[in-house]
DOGU-698278 format. One line per 2 residues: number of its first residue (from 1); for each residue z, y negated, x of N, C-alpha, C, CB. Coordinates in steps of 0.05 Angstrom, whole numbers, plus 5000, padded with zeros to 4 digits. Glycine has a CB too. Layout:
NUM	Z:Y:X:Z:Y:X:Z:Y:X:Z:Y:X; ... $
END
This chain:
1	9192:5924:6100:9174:5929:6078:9146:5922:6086:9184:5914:6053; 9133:5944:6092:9107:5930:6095:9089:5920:6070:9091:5948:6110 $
3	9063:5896:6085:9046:5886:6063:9035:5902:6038:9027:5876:6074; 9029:5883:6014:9012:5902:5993:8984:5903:6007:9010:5888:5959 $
5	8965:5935:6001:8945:5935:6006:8930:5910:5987:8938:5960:6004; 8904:5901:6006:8885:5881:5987:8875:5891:5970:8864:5870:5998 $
7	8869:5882:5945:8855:5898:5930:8827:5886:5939:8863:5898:5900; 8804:5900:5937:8775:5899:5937:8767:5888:5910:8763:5926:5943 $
9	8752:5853:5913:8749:5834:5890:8742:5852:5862:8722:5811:5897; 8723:5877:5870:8729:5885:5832:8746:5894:5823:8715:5904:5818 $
11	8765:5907:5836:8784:5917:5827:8803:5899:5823:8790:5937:5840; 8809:5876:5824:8819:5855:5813:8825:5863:5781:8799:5831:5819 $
13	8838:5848:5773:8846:5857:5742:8837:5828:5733:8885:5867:5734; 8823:5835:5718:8803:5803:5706:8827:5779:5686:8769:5819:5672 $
15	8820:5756:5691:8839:5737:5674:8822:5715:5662:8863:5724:5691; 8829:5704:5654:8820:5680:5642:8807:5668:5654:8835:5666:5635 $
17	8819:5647:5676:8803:5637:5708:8773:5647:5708:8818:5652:5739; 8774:5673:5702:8747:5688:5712:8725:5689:5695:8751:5714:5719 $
19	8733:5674:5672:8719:5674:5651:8688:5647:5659:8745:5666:5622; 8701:5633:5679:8688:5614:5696:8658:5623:5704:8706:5610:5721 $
21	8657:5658:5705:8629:5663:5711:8616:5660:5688:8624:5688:5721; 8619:5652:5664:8611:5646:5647:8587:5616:5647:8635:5647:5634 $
23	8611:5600:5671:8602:5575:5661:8583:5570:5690:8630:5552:5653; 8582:5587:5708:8562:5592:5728:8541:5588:5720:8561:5615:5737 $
25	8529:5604:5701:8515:5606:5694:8506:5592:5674:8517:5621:5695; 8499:5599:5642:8487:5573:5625:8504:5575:5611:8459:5571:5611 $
27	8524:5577:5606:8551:5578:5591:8571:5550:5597:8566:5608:5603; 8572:5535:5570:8589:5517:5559:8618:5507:5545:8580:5515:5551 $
29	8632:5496:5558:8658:5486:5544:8662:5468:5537:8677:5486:5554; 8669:5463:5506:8682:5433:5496:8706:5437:5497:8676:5422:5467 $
31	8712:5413:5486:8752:5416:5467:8742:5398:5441:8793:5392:5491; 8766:5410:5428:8764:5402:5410:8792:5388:5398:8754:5421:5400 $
33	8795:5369:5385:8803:5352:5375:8824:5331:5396:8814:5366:5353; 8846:5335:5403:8854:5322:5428:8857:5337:5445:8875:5309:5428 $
35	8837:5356:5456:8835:5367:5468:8857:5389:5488:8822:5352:5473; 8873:5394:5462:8891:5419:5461:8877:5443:5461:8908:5421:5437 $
37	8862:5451:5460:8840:5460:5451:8821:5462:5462:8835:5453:5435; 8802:5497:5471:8776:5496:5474:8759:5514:5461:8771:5496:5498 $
39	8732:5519:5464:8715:5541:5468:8689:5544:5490:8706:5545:5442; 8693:5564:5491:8673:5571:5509:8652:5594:5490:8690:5584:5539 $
41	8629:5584:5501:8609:5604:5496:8584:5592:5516:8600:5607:5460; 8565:5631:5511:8540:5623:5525:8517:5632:5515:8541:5631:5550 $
43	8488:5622:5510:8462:5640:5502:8461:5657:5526:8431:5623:5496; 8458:5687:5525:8449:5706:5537:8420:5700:5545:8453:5729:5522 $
45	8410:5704:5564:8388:5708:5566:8377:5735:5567:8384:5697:5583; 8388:5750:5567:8378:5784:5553:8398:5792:5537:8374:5811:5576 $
47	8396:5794:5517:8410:5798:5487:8440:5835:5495:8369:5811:5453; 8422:5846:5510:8427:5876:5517:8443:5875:5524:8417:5893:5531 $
49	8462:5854:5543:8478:5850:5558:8499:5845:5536:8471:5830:5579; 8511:5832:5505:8527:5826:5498:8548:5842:5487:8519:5813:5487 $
51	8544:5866:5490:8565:5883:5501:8586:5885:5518:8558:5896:5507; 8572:5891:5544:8582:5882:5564:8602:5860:5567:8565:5877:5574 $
53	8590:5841:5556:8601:5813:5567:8630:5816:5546:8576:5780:5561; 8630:5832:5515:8648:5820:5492:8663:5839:5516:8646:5825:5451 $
55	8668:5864:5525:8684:5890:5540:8687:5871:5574:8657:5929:5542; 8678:5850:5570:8690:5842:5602:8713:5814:5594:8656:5829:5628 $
57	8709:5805:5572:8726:5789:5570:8743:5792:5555:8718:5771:5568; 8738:5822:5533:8770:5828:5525:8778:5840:5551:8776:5851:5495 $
59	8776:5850:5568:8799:5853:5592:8809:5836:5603:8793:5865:5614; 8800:5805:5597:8819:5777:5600:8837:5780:5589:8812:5751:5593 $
61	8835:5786:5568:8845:5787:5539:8836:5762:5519:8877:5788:5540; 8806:5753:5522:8795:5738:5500:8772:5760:5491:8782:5705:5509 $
63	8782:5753:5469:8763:5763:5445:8732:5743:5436:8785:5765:5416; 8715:5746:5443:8687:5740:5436:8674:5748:5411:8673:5750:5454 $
65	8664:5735:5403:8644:5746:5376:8609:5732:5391:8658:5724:5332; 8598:5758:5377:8572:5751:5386:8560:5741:5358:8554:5778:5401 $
67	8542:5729:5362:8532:5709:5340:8499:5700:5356:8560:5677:5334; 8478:5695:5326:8456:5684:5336:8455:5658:5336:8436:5692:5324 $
69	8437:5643:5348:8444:5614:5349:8417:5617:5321:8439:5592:5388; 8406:5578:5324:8388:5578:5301:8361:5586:5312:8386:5549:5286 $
71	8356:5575:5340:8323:5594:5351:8327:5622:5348:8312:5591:5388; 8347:5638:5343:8348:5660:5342:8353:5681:5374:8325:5663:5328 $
73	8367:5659:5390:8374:5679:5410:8400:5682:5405:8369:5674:5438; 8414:5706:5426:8439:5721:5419:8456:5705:5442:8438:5758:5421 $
75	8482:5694:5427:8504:5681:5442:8528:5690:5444:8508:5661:5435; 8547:5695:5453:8577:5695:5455:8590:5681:5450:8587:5697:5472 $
77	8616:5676:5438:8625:5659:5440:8662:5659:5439:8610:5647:5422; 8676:5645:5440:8709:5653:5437:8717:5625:5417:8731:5655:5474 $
79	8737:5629:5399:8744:5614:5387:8754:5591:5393:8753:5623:5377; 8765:5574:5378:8774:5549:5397:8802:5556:5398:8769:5517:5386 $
81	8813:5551:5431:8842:5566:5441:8859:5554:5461:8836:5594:5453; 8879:5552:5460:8900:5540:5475:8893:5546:5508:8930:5552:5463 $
83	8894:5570:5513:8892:5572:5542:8867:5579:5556:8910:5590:5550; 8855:5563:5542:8815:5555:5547:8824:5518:5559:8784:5554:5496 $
85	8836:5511:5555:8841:5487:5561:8837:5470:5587:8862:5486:5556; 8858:5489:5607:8856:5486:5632:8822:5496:5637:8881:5504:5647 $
87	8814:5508:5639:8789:5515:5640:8773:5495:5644:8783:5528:5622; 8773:5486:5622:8747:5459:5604:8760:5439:5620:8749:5449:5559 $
89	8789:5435:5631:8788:5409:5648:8768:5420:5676:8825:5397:5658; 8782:5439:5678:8776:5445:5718:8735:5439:5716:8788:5499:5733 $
91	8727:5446:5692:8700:5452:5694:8682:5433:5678:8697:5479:5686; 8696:5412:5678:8681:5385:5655:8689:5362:5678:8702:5378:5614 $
93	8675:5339:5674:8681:5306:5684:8664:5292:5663:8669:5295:5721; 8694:5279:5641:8681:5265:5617:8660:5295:5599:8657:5233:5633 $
95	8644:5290:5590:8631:5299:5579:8613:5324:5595:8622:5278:5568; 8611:5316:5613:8587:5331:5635:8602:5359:5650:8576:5303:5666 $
97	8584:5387:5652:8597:5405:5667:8595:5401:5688:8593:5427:5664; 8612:5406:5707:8615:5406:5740:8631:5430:5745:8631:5377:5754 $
99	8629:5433:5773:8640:5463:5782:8659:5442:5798:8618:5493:5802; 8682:5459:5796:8712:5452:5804:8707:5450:5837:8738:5481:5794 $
101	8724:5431:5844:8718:5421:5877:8728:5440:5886:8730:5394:5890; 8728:5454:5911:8742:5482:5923:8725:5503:5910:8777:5486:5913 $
103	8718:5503:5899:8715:5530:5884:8700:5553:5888:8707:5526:5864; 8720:5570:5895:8706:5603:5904:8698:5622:5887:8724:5620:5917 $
105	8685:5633:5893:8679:5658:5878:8687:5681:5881:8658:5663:5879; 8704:5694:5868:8711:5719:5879:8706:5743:5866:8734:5718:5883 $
107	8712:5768:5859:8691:5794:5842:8698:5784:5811:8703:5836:5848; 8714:5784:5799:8718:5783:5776:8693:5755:5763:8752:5780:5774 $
109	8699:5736:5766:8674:5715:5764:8650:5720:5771:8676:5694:5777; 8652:5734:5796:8612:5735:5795:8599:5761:5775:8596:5745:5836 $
111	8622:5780:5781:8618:5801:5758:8610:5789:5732:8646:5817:5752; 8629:5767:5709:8623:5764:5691:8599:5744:5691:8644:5761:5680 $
113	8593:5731:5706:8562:5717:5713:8539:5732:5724:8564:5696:5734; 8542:5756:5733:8521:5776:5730:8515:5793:5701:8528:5795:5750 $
115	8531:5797:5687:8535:5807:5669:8528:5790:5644:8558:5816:5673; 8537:5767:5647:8519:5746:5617:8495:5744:5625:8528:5708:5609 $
117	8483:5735:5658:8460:5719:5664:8451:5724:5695:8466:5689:5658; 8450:5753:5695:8446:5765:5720:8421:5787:5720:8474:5778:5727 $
119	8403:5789:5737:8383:5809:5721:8367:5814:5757:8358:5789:5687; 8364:5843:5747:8346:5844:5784:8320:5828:5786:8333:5880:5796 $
121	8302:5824:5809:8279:5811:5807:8247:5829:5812:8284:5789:5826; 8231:5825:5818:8212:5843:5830:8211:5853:5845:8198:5839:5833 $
123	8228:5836:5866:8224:5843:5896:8249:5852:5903:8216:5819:5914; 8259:5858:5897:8283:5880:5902:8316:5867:5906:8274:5896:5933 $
125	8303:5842:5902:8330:5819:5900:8350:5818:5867:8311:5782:5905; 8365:5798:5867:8380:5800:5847:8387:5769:5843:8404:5820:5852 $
127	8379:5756:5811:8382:5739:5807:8407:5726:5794:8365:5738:5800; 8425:5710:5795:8440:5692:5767:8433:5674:5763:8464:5684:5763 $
129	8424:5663:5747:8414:5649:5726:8437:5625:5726:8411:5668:5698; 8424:5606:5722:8438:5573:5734:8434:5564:5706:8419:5548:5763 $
131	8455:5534:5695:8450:5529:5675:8438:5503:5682:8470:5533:5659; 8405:5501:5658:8384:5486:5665:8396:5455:5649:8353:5501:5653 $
133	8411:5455:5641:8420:5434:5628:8439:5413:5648:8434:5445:5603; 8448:5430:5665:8474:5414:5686:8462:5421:5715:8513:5429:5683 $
135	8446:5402:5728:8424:5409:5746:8451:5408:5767:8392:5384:5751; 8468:5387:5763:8493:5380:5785:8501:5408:5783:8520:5355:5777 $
137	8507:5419:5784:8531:5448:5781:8510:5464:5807:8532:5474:5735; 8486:5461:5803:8469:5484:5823:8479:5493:5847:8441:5474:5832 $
139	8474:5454:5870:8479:5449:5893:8512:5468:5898:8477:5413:5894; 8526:5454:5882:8555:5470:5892:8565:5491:5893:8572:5466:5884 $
141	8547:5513:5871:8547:5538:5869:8534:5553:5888:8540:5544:5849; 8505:5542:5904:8497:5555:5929:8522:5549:5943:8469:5545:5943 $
143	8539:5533:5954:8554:5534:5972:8570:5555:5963:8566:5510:5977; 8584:5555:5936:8607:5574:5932:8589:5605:5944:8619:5574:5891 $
145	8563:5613:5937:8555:5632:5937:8552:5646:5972:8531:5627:5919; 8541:5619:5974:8543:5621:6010:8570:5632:6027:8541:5589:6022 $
147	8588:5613:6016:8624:5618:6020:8629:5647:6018:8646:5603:5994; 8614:5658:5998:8630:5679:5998:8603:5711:6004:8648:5676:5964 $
149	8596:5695:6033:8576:5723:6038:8549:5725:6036:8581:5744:6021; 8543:5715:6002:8508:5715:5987:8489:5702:5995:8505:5705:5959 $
151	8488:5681:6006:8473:5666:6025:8448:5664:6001:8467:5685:6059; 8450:5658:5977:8424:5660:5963:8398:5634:5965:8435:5663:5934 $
153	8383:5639:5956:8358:5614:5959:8359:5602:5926:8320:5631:5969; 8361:5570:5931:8360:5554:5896:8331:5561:5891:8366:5513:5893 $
155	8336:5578:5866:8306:5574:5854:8307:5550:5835:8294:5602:5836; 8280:5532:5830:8285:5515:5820:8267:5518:5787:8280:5495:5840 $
157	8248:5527:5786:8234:5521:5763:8246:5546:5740:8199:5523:5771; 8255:5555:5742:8271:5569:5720:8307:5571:5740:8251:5608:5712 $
159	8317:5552:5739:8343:5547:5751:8360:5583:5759:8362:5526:5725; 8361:5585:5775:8376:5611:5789:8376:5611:5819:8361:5639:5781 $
161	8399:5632:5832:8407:5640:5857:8390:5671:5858:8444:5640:5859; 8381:5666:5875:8371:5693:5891:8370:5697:5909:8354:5701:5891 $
163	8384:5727:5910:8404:5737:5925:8386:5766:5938:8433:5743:5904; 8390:5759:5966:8358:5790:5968:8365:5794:6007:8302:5769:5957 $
165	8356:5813:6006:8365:5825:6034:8388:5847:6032:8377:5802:6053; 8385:5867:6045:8406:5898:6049:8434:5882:6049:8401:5920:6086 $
167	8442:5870:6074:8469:5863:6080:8478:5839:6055:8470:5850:6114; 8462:5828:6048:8473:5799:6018:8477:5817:5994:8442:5768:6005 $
169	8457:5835:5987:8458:5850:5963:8488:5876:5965:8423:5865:5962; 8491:5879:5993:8506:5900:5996:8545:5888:5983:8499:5908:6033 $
171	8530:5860:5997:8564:5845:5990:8567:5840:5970:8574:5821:6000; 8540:5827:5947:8539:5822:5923:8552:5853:5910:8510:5812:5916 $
173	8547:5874:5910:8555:5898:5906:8585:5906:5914:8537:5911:5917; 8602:5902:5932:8620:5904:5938:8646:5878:5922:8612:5907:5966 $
175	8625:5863:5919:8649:5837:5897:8646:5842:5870:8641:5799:5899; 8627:5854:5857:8614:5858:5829:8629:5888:5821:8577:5859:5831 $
177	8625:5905:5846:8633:5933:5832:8613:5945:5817:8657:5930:5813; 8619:5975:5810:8597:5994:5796:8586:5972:5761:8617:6034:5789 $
179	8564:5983:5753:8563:5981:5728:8580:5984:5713:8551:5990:5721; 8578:5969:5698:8599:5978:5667:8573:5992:5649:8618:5941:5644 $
181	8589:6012:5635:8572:6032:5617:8560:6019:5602:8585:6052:5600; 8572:5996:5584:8562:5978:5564:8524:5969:5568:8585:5949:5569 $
183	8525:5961:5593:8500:5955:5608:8480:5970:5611:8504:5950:5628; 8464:5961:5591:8433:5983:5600:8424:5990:5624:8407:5972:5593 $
185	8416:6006:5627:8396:6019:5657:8386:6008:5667:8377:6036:5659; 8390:5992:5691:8374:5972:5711:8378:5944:5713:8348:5971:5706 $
187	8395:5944:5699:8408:5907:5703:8426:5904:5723:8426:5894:5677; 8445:5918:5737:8459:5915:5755:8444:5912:5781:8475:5931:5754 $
189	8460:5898:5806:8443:5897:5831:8441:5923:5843:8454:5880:5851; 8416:5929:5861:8405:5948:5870:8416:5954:5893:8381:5947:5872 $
191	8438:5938:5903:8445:5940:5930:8466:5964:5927:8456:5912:5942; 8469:5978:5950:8495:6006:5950:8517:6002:5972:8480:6040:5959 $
193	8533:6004:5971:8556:6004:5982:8550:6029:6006:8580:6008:5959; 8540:6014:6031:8545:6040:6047:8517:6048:6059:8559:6065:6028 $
195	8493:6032:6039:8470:6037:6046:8464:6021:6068:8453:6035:6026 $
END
């Protein structure tokens, strides 16, 4: 019997785990009560995107509601849920977010972290957006990003990975996969498969 073909990281069938690109980025998990229990949500930093993001994580199969916060930007969020749990441990110490020791990136995650907090730049590069609140999470995520191809540069004064060059953008593109329709015109990376 020979091996199953690999699948190519987008074509991955998205799960829960992957909901983690969430927390890549500026996206947060508590628990709640004895911590049977979590939620996850994130402020968008471009509102356009919350489409997208509710159509990438019902293919987990969590359901999101978008909601404004009180400054009036647009957030996501999922209810509080049993198998958010594991999650909020792998991605919390005590109170504080941390990125899980080991931790790779593979298409389904960077997909949904391009997609909450991912946006091209001037220069022909492609940014995700770091969360400015958990400065610790940065350092380990250039490694994960590195690990897996992107080789990006820490921007520091508005917290993000940027990701720029033919061959980095090309791989970023090959783990992310095409646009989703949901997504306005020009937010996905510029890089082409093949170019």
């Amino acid at each position: 019997m020979s091996p199953r073909p690999l699948l190519p990281d987008a074509a991955r069938p998205a799960r829960v785990a992957g909901l983690a690109g969430l927390l890549c980025g500026p996206g947060q998990i508590v628990r709640f009560g004895a911590g049977d229990m979590a939620r996850l949500s994130i402020v968008l930093p471009d509102p356009s995107s919350a489409a997208a993001v509710v159509a990438a994580c019902a293919e987990a199969g969590v359901i999101v509601e978008v909601t404004t916060t009180e400054s009036g930007a647009t957030a996501v969020r999922t209810a509080f849920r049993r198998d958010l749990t594991a999650l909020a441990a792998a991605w919390t110490r005590g109170v504080t977010k941390a990125v899980p020791a080991g931790m790779r990136l593979d298409g389904p995650l960077l997909r949904l972290w391009a997609l909450a907090a991912g946006r091209p730049d001037d220069c022909g590069g492609y940014l995700l957006a770091l969360d400015p609140h958990a400065p610790g999470t940065h350092r380990p995520l250039v490694a994960a990003a590195t690990g897996a191809g992107l080789g990006p540069v820490l921007l520091a004064r508005r917290p993000g990975l940027r990701i720029s060059g033919a061959r980095r953008l090309r791989r970023l593109a090959e783990l992310i996969g095409p646009a989703p329709p949901e997504l306005p015109a020009g937010h996905w990376p510029r890089g082409r498969i093949g170019s």
